[in-house]
Kinemage of the C-alpha trace (Angstrom):
@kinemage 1
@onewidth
@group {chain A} dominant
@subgroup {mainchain}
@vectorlist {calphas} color= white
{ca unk a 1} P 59.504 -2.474 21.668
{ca unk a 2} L 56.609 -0.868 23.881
{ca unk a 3} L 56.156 1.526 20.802
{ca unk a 4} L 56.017 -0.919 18.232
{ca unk a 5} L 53.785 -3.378 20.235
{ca unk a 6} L 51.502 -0.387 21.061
{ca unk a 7} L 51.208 0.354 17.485
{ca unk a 8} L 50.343 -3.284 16.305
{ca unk a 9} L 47.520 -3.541 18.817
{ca unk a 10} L 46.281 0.132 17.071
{ca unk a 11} L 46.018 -1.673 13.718
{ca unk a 12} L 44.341 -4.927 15.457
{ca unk a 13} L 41.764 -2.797 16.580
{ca unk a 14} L 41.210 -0.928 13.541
{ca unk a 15} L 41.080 -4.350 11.402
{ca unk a 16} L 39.126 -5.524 14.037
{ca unk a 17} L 36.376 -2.468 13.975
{ca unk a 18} L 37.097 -2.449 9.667
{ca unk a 19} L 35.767 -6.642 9.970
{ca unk a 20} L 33.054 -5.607 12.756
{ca unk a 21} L 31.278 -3.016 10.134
{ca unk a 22} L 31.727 -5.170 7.006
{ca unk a 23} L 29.931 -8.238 8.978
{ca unk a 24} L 27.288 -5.888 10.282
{ca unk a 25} L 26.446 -3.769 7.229
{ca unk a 26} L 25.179 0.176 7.655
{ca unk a 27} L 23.613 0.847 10.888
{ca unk a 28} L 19.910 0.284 11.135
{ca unk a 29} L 17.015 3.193 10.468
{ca unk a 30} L 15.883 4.440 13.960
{ca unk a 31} L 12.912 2.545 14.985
{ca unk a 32} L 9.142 3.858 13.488
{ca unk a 33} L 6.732 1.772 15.426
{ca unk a 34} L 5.060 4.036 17.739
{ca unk a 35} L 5.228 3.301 21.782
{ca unk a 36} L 1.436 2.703 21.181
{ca unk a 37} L -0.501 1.976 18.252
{ca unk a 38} L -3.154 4.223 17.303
{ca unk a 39} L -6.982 2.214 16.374
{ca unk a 40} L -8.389 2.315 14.014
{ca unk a 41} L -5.451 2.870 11.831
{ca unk a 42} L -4.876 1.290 8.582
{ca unk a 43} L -5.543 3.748 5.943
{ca unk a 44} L -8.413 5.677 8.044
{ca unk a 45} L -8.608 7.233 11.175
{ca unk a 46} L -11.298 7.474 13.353
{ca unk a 47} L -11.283 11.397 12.714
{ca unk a 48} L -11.165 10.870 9.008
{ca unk a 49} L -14.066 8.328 9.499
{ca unk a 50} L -16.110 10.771 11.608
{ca unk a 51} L -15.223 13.586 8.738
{ca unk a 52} L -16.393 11.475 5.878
{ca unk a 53} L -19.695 10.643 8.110
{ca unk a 54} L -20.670 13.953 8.872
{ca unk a 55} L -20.723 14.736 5.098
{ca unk a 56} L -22.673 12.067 4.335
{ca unk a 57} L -24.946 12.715 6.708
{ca unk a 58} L -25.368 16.666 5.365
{ca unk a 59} L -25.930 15.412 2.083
{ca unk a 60} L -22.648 17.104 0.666
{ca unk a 61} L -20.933 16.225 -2.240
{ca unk a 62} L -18.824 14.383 -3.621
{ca unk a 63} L -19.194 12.341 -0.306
{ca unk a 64} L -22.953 11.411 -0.627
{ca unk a 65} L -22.302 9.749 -4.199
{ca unk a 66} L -19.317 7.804 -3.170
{ca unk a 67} L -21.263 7.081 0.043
{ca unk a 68} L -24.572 5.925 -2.176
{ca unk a 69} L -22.191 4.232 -4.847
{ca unk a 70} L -20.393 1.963 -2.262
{ca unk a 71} L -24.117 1.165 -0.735
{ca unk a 72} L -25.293 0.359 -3.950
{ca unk a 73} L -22.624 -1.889 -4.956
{ca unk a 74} L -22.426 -5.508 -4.239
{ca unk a 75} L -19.725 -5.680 -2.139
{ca unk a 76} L -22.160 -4.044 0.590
{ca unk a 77} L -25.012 -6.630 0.197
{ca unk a 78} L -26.524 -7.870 3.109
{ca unk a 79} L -27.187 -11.453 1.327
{ca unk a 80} L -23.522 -11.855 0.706
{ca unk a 81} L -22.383 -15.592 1.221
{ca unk a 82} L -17.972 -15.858 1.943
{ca unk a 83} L -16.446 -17.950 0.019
{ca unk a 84} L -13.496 -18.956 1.705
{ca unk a 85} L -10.838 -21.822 0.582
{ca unk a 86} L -8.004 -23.752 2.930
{ca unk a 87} L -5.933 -23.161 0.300
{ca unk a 88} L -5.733 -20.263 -2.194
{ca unk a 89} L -3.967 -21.142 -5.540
{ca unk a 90} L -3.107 -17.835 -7.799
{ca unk a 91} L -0.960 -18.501 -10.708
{ca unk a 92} L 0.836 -15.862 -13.044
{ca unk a 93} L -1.999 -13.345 -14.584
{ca unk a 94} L -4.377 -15.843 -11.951
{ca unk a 95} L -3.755 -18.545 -14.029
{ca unk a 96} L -4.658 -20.906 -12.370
{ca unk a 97} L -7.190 -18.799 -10.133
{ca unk a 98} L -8.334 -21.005 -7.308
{ca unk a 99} L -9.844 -19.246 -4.958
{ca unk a 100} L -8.142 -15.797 -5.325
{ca unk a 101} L -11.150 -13.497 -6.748
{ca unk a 102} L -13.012 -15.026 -4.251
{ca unk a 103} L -10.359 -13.691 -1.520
{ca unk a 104} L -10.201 -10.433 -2.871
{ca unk a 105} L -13.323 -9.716 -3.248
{ca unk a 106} L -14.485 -11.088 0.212
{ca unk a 107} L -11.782 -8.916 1.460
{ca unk a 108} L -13.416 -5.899 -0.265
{ca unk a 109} L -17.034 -7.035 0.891
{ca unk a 110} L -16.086 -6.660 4.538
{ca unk a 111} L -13.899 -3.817 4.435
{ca unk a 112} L -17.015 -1.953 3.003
{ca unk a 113} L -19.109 -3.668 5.414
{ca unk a 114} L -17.296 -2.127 8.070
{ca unk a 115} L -17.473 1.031 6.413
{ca unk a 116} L -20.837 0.617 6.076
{ca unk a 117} L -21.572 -0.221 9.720
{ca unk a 118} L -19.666 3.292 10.494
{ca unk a 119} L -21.701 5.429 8.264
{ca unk a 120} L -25.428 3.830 9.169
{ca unk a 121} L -24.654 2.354 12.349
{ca unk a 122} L -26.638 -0.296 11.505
{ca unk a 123} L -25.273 -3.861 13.394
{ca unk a 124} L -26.282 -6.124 10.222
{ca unk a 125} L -23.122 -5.018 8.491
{ca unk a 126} L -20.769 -5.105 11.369
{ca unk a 127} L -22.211 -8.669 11.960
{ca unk a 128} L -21.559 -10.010 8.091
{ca unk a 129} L -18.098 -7.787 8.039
{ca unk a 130} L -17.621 -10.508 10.871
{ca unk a 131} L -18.921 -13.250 9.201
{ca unk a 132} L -16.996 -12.905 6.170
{ca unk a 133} L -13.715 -12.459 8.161
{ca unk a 134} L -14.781 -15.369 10.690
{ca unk a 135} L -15.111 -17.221 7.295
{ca unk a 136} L -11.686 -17.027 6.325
{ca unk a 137} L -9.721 -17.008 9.145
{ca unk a 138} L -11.354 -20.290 10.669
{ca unk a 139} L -10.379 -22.048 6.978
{ca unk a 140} L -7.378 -20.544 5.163
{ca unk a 141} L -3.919 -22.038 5.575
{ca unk a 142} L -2.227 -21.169 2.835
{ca unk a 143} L -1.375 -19.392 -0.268
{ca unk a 144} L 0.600 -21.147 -3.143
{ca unk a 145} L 1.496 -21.210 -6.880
{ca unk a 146} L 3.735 -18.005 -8.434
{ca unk a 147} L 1.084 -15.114 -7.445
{ca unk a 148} L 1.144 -16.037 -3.819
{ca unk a 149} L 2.702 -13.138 -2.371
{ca unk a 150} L 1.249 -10.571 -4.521
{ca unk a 151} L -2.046 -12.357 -3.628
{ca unk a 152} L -1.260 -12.219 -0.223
{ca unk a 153} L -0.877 -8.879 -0.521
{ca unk a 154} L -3.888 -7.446 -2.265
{ca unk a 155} L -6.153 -9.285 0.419
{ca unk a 156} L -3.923 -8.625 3.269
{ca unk a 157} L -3.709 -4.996 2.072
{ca unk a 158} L -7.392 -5.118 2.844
{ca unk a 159} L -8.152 -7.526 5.601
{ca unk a 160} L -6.465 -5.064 8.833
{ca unk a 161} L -8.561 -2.127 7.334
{ca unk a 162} L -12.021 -4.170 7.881
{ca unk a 163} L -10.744 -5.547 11.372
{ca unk a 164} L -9.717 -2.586 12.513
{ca unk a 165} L -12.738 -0.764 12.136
{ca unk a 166} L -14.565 -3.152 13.572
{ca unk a 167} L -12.844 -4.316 16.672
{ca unk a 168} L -12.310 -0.558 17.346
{ca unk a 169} L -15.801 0.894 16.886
{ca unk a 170} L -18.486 -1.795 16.893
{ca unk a 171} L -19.928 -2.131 20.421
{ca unk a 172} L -21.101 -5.387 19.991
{ca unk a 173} L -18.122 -7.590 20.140
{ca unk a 174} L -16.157 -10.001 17.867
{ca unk a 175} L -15.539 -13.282 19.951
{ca unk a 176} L -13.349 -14.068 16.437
{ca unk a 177} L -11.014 -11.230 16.558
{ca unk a 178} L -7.835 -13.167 18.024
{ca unk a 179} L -8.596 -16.090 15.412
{ca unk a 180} L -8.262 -13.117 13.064
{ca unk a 181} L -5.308 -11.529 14.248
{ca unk a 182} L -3.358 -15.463 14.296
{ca unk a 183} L -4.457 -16.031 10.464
{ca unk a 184} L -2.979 -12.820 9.416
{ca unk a 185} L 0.142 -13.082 11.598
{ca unk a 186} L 0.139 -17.190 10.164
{ca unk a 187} L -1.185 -17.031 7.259
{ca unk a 188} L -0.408 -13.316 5.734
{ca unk a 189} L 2.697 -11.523 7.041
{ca unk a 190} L 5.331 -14.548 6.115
{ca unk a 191} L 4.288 -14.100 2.958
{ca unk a 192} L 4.235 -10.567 2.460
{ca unk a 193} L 7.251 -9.310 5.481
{ca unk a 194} L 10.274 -10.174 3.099
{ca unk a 195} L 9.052 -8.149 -0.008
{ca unk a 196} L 9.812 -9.142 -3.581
{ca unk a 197} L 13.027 -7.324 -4.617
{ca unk a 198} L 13.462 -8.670 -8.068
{ca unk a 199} L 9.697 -8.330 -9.030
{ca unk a 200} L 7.986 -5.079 -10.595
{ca unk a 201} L 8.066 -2.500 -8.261
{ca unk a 202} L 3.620 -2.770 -7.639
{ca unk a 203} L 4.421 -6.293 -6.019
{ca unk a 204} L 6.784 -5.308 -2.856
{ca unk a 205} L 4.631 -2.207 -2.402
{ca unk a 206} L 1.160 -3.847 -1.702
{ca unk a 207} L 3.067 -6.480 0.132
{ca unk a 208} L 4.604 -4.350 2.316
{ca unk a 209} L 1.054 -2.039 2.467
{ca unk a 210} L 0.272 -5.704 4.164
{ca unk a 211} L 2.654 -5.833 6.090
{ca unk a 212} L 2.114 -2.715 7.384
{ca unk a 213} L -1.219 -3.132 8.038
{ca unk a 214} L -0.810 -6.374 9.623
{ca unk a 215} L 1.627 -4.978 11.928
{ca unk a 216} L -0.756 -2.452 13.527
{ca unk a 217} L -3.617 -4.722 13.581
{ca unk a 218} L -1.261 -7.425 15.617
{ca unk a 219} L 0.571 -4.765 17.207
{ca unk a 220} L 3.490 -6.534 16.088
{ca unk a 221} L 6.706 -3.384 16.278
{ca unk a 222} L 9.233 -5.134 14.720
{ca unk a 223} L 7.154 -6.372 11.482
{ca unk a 224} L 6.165 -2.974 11.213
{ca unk a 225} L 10.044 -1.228 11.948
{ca unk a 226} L 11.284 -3.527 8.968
{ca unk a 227} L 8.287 -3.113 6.757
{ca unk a 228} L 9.141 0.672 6.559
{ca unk a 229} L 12.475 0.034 5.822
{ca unk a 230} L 11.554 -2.430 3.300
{ca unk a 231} L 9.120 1.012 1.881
{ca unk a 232} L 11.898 3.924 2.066
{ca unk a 233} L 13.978 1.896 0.273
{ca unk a 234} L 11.683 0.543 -2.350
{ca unk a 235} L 9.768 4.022 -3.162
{ca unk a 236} L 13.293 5.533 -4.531
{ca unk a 237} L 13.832 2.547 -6.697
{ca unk a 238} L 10.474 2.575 -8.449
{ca unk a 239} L 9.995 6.761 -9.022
{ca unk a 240} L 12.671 8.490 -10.379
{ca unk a 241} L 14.284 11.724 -9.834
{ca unk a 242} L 16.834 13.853 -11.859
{ca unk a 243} L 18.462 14.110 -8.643
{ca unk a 244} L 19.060 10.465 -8.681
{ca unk a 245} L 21.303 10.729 -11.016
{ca unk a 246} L 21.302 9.628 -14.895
{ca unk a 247} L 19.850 6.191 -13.700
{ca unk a 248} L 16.800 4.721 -11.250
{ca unk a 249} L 18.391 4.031 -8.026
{ca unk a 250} L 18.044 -0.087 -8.599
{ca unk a 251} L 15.830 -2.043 -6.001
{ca unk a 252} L 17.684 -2.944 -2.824
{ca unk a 253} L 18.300 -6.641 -2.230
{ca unk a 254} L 18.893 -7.163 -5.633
{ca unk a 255} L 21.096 -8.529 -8.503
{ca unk a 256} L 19.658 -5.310 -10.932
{ca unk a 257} L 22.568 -2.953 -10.455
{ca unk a 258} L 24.112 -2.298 -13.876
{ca unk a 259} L 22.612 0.183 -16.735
{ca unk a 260} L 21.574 -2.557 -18.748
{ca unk a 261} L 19.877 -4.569 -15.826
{ca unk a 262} L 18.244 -1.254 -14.682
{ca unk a 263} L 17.096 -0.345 -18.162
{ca unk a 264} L 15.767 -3.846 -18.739
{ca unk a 265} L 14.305 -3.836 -15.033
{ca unk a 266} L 12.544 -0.593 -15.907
{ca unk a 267} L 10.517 -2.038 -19.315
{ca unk a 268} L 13.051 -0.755 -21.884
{ca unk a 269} L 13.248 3.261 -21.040
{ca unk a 270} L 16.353 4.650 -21.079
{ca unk a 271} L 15.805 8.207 -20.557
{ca unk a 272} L 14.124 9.613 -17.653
{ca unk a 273} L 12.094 12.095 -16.173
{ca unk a 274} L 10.608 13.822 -12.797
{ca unk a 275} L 7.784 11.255 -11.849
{ca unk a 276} L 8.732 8.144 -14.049
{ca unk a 277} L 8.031 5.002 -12.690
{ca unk a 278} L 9.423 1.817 -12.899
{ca unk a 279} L 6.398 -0.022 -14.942
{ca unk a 280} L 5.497 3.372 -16.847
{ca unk a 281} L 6.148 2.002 -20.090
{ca unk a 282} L 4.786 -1.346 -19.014
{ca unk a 283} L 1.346 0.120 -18.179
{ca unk a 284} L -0.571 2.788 -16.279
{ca unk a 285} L -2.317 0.082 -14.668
{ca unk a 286} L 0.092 -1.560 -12.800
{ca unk a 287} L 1.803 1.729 -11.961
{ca unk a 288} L -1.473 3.203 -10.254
{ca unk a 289} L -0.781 0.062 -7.930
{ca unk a 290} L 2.003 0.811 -7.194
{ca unk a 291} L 1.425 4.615 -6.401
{ca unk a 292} L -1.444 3.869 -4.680
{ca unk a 293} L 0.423 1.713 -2.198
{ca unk a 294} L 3.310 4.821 -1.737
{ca unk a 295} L 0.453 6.693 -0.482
{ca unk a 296} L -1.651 4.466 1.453
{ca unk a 297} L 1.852 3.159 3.707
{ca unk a 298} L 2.108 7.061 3.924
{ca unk a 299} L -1.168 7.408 5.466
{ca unk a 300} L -1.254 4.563 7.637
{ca unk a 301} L 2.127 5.942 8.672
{ca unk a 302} L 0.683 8.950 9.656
{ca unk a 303} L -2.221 7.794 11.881
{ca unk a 304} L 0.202 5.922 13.665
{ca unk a 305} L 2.397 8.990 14.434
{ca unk a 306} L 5.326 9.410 11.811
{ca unk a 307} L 4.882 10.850 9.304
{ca unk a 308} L 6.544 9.135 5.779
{ca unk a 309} L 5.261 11.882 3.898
{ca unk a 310} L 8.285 13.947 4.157
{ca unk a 311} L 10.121 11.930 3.508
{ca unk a 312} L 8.446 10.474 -0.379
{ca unk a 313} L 6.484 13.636 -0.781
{ca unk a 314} L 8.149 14.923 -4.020
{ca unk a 315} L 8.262 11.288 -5.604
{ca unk a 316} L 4.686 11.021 -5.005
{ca unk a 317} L 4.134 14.366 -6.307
{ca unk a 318} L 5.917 13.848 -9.380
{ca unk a 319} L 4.721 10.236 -10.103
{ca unk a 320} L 1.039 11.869 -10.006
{ca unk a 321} L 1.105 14.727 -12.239
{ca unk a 322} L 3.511 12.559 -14.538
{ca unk a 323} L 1.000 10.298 -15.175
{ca unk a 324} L -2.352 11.968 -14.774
{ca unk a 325} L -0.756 14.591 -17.562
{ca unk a 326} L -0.823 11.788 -19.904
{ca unk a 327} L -4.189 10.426 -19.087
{ca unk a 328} L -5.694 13.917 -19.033
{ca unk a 329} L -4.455 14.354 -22.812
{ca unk a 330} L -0.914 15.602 -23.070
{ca unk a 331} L 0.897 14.100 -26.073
{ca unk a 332} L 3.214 11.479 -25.604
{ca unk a 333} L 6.676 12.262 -26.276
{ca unk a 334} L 9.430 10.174 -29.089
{ca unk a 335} L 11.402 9.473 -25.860
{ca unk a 336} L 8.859 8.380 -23.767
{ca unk a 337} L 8.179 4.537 -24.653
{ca unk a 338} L 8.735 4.811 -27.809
{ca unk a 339} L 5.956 7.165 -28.010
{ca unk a 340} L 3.120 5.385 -26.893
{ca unk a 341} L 1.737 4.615 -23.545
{ca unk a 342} L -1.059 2.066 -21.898
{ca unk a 343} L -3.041 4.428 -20.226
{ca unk a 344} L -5.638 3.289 -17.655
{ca unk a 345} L -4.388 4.924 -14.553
{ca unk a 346} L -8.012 3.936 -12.610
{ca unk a 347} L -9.028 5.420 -9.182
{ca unk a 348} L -5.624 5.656 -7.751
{ca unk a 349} L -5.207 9.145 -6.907
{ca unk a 350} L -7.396 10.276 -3.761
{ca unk a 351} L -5.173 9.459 -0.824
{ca unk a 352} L -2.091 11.108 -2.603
{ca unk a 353} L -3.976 14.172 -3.503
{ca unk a 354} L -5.472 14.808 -0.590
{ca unk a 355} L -2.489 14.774 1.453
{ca unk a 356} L 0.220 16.427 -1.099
{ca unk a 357} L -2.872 18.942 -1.959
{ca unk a 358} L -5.082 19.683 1.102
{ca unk a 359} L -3.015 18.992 3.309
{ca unk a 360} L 0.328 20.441 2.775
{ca unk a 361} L -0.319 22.667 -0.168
{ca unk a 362} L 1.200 21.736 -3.144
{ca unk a 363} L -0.369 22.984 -6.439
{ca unk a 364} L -0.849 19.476 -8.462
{ca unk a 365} L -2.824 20.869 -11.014
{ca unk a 366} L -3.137 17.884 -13.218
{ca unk a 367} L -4.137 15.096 -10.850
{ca unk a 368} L -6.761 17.497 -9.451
{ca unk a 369} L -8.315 17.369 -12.595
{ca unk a 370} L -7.820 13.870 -13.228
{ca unk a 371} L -8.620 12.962 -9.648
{ca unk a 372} L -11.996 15.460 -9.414
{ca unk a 373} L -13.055 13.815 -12.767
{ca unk a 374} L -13.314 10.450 -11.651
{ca unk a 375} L -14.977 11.127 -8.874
{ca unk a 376} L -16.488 9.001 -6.852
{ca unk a 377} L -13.741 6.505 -6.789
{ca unk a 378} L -15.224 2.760 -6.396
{ca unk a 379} L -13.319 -0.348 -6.303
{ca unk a 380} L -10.844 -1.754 -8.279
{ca unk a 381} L -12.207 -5.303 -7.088
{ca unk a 382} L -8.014 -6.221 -5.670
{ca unk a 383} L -7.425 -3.592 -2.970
{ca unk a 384} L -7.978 -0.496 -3.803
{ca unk a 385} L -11.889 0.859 -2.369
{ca unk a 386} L -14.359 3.886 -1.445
{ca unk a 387} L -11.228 6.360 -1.821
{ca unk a 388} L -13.120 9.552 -2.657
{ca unk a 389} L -16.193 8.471 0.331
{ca unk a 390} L -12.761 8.363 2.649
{ca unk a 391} L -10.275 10.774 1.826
{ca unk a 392} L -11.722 13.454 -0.619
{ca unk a 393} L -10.746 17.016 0.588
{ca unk a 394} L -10.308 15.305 3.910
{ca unk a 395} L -8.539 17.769 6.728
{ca unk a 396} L -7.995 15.086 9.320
């Protein structure tokens, strides 16, 4: 009896620890959020800042052009009036488009004010960075209509990298920046902390490049631990592999699990190669976003002391000299969207490059040329800015 009874409380417990793992899933990725955060730190460093300067400042190239191209460009003007709206309205394609070029671009304007304040030390842009942030966060509530999270992302993508720079390295205060810090914790990160599973793969990336973001400028650890799980799961579903396997791993949190719902999910292509991405055969466009985002969370990841690179490195690679092959002039393959691709790859390739290239070593032959040819990088006018005046050949 003492046998059996002992052996029926050995099953309980097993059933019981079976039940325990089934309602708690797969253990949880060790935390990434450093002990301390490290300022500025969204996308540049103060020692990539200070590099970038003292080129500038010599008069070398290609930092000088990118340097007088951002200076010459709008975004940096001195006369620039915000235009900020309690409510931002951004429709499919920005259809309706109340208010969202306006964010974007005021976004840009003081992200390259703040550069701008680094490089010259001149107060006047510091003080309209401010402005144009003080703008927005004493008026925005919300964001609403079908683009609202990818619109939250491309301007929350770009807001911590203006704030940070400035609250870090401007001497002469920002009464505003807790204001700041409360509209993107408010206003920003619900929108963006939850990605977008069942959208192309460019939406959940800049979203979560928010998020990211955010999370450093707030200091907020736990937005920023489940943002980078949100990222090392979504950067396997939307570059492929061979070692995948014959199909894209699908996006986590999703209904797309079955070869037809992948191949449909992934614009039609049902053969695949090293470096394909997930809106290849959609367009080139929409696929620079999204590998511009891979390497910007890398970056920011970095700074703030671990390292993501290992660990998306060769998907990075691969998506790069995939696509700047094509755009560069390499014929496009029967089997490769039906043979004909949207090209139009844009100024997407600096951060990647320099870190895969300079950095660690790896011979990407075809993205240098693509990426040395388009040099300087300027804006894209949604998030991505100033890239070559920033990161080109950049050791820190």
């Amino acid at each position: 009896m003492a046998r059996t009874r002992t052996a029926l409380l050995s099953v309980l417990a097993l059933l019981a620890g079976l039940l325990s793992l089934q309602l708690s899933g797969p253990a949880p990725r060790a935390a990434a959020a450093p002990a301390a955060f490290t300022h500025p730190g969204v996308l540049v460093s103060r020692a990539q800042l200070d590099y970038a300067r003292s080129k500038v400042q010599a008069g070398q190239q290609p930092w000088k052009a990118a340097y007088d191209n951002m200076m010459a460009s709008s975004y940096a003007s001195l006369s620039r009036t915000p235009q900020p709206r309690a409510v931002v309205e951004c429709g499919s394609s920005s259809n309706p488009n109340h208010g969202c070029s306006e964010e974007r671009q005021d976004a840009i304007a003081a992200y390259t004010d703040a550069l701008a304040w680094y490089f010259t030390r001149d107060s006047r842009y510091a003080k309209k960075s401010i402005e144009i942030m003080d703008a927005w966060s004493s008026t925005i509530t919300d964001h609403t209509n079908s683009n609202a999270p990818l619109q939250s992302g491309w301007s929350g993508a770009t807001w911590p990298r203006a704030a940070e720079i400035i609250k870090y390295t401007y001497d002469g205060g920002w009464s505003g920046a807790g204001r700041f810090a409360t509209m993107l914790r408010d206003v920003y990160l619900p929108e963006v902390i939850n990605g977008a599973a069942t959208k192309n793969g460019n939406w959940e990336l800049v979203m979560t490049e928010a998020a990211i973001g955010i999370s450093v400028f707030i200091e907020d650890r736990t937005a920023y631990d489940k943002a980078v799980s949100t990222y090392l799961d979504r950067v396997p579903a939307y570059v492929y592999l061979t070692a995948d396997g014959d199909l894209p791993k699908p996006p986590a949190n999703s209904s797309i699990d079955t070869e037809a719902e992948i191949i449909k999910y992934w614009q039609g292509q049902s053969t695949f190669a090293d470096g394909l991405a997930q809106e290849t055969c959609r367009d080139f466009g929409h696929t620079g976003w999204g590998i511009a985002s891979i390497a910007d969370i890398a970056e920011t990841s970095r700074t703030q002391g671990q390292d993501l690179y290992p660990k998306i490195q060769d998907r990075l690679r691969y998506a790069l000299g995939f696509h700047t092959a094509y755009e560069n002039g390499t014929t496009v393959p029967s089997w490769l969207c039906d043979g004909s691709v949207k090209k139009g790859l844009d100024q997407v390739t600096e951060v990647g490059f320099n870190a895969l290239h300079n950095r660690l070593g790896i011979s990407m032959s075809n993205t240098q040329k693509y990426t040395e040819a388009h040099r300087p990088s300027g804006t894209d006018n949604y998030f991505n800015a100033w890239t070559t005046l920033t990161h080109a050949d950049n050791p820190s």
